[in-house]
N, C-alpha and C positions, 0 to 999 in steps of 0.2 A: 505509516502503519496501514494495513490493510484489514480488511475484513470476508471472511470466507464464508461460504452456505455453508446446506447440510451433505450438497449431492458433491464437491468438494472434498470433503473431509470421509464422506462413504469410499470413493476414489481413491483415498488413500490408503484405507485400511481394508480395503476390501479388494480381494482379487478376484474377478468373476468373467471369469475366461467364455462363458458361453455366449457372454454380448461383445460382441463389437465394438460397439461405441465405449463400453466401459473400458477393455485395453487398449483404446488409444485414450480416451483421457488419463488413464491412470499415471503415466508420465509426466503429464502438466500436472497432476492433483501433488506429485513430488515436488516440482519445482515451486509451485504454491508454498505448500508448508517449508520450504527452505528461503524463503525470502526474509529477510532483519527484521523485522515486524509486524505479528501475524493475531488479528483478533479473532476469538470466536466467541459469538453472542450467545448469552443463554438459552436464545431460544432454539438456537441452533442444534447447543446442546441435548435440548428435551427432543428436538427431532429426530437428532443423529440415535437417540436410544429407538425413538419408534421405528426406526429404518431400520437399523443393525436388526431389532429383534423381529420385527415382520415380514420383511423380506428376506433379510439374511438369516434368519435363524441364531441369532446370537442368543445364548443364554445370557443371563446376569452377572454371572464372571467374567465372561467372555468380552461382555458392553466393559466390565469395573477395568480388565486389563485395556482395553482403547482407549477408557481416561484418563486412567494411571499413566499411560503413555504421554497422551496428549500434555496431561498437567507437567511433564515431566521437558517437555520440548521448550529449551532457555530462550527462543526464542516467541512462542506462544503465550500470548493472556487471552485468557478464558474468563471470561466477565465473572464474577462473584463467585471466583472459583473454590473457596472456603464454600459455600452454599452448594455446590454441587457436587463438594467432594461429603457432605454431612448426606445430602439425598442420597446418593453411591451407597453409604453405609447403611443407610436404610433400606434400600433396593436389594443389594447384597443380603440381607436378612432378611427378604422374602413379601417389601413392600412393593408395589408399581413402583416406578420411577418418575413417573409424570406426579403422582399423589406427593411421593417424600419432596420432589421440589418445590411442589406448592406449600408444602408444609413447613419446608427448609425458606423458602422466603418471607412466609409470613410469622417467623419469630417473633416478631414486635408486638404481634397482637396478642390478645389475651386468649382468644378461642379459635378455629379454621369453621364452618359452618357444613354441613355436607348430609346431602342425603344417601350417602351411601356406605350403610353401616355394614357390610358385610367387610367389604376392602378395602376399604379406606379406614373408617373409624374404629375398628376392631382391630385392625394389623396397627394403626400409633398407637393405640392404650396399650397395646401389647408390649412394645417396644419403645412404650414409656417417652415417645417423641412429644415437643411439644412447638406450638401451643397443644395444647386438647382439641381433638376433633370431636364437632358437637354434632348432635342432630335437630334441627330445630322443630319446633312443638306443631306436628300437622294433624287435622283432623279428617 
């Protein structure tokens, strides 16, 4: 098995004719992903969203169809990929992506801690995710 980045996997899903260097990797970024055994780490995942969307201009559908994708390649695991397919849906419904992961991984706990109650803790109560995002008591 193998393990792949994020700029890898941007490679493969992205066609960006204006660089150079990105169409000649994007040929190897093919034969990468067709190899018998292919990991991609979570954290890669949370990457590959902040990449698609700030440089490529990916909307939230446009990120959910490259995972969909991704999750769907028989030869690809995607670490905790149940966990990133729960953030997806949460993203999807108008959460950040990097927030529903952290949210999505810390199920176990009783509460996620956060001060930022605008986009974070406002879009899970809304969307009923949980744990509960809390704010903690500052003066």
């Amino acid at each position: 098995m193998i393990a792949v980045d994020t700029n890898v996997l941007a490679r493969f899903y992205v066609d960006d004719p204006a660089d150079p260097e990105a169409a000649r990797q994007r040929p190897a970024a093919r034969r990468v992903l067709a190899a018998p055994s292919v990991f991609v780490p979570m954290s890669v995942v949370l990457e590959l969203e902040w990449v698609l969307r700030a440089l490529y201009r990916f909307s939230p559908r446009d990120f959910g169809r490259v995972l969909e994708h991704l999750f769907g390649l028989a030869n690809v695991t995607v670490e905790n990929w149940t966990l990133a397919a729960q953030a997806l849906e949460a993203h999807l419904q108008g959460m950040d992506f990097a927030d529903a992961l952290h949210l999505a991984c810390s199920a176990h706990c009783s509460a996620f801690v956060t001060f930022d109650r605008r986009r974070f803790a406002s879009k899970a109560a809304r969307l009923g995710l949980q744990p509960e995002a809390v704010l903690p008591g500052v003066r």
